[in-house]
C-alpha positions as CSV (number, residue, x, y, z in Angstrom):
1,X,0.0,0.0,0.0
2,X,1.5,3.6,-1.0
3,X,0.0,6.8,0.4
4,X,1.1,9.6,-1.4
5,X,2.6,12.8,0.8
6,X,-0.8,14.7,0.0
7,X,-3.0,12.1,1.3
8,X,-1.2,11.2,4.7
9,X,-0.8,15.5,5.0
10,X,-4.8,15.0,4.8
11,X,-5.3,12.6,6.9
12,X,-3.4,14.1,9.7
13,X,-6.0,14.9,12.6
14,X,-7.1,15.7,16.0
15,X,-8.2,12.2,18.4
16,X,-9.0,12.0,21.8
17,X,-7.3,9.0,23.9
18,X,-10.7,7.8,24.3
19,X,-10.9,6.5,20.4
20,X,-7.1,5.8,20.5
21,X,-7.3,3.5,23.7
22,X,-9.3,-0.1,21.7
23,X,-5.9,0.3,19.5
24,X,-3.6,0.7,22.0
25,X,-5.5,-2.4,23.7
26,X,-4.3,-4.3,20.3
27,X,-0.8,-3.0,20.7
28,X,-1.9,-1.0,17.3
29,X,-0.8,2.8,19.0
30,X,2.7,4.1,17.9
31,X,3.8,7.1,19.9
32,X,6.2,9.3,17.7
33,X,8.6,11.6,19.1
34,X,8.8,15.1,18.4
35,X,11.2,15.0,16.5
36,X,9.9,13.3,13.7
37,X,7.2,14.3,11.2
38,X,3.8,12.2,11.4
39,X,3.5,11.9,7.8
40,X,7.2,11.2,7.1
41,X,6.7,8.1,9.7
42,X,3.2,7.1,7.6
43,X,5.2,7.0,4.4
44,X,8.5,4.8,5.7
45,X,5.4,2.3,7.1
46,X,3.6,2.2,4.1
47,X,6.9,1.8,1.7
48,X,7.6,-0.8,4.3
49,X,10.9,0.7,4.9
50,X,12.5,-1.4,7.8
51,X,16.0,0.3,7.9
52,X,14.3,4.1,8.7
53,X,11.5,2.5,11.0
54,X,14.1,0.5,12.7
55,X,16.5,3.5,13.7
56,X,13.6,5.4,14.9
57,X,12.7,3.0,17.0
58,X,16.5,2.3,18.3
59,X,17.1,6.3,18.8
60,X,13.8,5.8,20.9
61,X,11.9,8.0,18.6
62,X,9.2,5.4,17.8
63,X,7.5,3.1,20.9
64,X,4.6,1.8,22.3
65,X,2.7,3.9,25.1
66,X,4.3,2.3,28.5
67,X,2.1,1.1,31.0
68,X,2.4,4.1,33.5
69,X,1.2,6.0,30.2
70,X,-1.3,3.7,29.4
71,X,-3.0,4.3,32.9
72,X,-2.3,7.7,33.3
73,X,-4.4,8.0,29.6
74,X,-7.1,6.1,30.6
75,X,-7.7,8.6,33.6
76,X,-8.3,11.5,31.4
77,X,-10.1,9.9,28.3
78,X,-10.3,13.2,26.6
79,X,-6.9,14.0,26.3
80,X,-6.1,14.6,22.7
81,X,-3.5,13.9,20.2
82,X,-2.5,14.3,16.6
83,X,-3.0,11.6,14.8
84,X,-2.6,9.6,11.7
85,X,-3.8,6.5,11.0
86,X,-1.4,4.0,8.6
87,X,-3.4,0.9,8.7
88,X,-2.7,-1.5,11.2
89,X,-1.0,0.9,12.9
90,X,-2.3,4.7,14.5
91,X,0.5,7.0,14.7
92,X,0.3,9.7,17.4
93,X,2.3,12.5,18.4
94,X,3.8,12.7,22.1
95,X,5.5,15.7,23.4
């Protein structure tokens, strides 16, 4: 599957923890690091590009939410981040 820039750019939004929270339940939530553009991430998932994913992830700019995050989340349901969804994944933007 390939997303062009425009389309991921478009589907960039606004989600509140309550929608995100049956993905994170499926281990489907990537947080992404501040450093690193939402749509950039999209497009190395959807051109399947190990390498770029797997540095990110090493350099600790790519993870799961952590369980203290998790519960701290789930106490404040409307707490909102931006948000892209790359099918299975949702991508979400942490400070």
């Amino acid at each position: 599957m390939s997303n062009s820039r425009k389309d991921l750019e478009e589907m960039v939004d606004v989600a509140q923890w309550e929608w995100l929270s049956p993905h994170a339940a499926r281990a489907r939530v990537i947080l992404v690091g501040a450093r690193l553009d939402l749509v950039d991430v999209g497009i190395a998932l959807t051109e399947d590009n190990t390498k770029l994913v797997q540095s990110w992830i090493e350099d600790g700019w790519l993870r799961h939410p952590t369980a203290e995050e998790l519960s701290t989340w789930n106490a404040n349901k409307e707490k909102e981040f931006t948000s892209l969804v790359v099918p299975p994944f949702v991508l979400a933007r942490i400070d």
